[in-house]
BAGUMAR-562743 format. One record per residue (C-alpha): x negated, y, z negated. Coordinates in steps of 0.2 Angstrom, whole numbers, plus 5000, padded with zeros to 4 digits. Layout:
XYZ ...
END
This chain:
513354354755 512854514758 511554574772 510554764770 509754794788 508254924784 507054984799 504954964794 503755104799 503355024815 505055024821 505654834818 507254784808 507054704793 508354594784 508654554766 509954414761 510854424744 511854294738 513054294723 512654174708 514254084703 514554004685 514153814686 515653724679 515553584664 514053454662 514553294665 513953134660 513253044675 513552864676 512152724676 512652594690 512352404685 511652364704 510952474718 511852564731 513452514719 513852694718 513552834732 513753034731 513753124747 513753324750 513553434764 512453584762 513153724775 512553904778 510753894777 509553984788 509453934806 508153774810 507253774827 508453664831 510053784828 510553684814 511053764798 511853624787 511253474779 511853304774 511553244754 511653074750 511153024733 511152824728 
END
């Protein structure tokens, strides 16, 4: 990720964020489960911007 630091006309810094786009990989076919909660995907989300709490990561779980 790439960070540009600029200053405004008042004198304050501001910051612009650029992330690189990466290629997706292949489609794949998503399998239907016969009961709920039979199959659980999990993922963590890291590097997002700070919370008020100082926390910059979140935890996906898809039933």
């Amino acid at each position: 990720m790439n960070t540009l630091l600029t200053l405004s006309d008042d004198g304050s810094i501001l910051a612009e964020l650029k992330a690189k786009l990466v290629p997706s990989g292949l489609l794949q076919h998503v399998m239907i489960p016969e009961w709920k909660w039979d199959r659980v995907t999990m993922d963590f989300v890291l590097g997002l911007p700070l919370s008020p709490k100082k926390k910059d990561a979140i935890w996906v779980v898809l039933d």
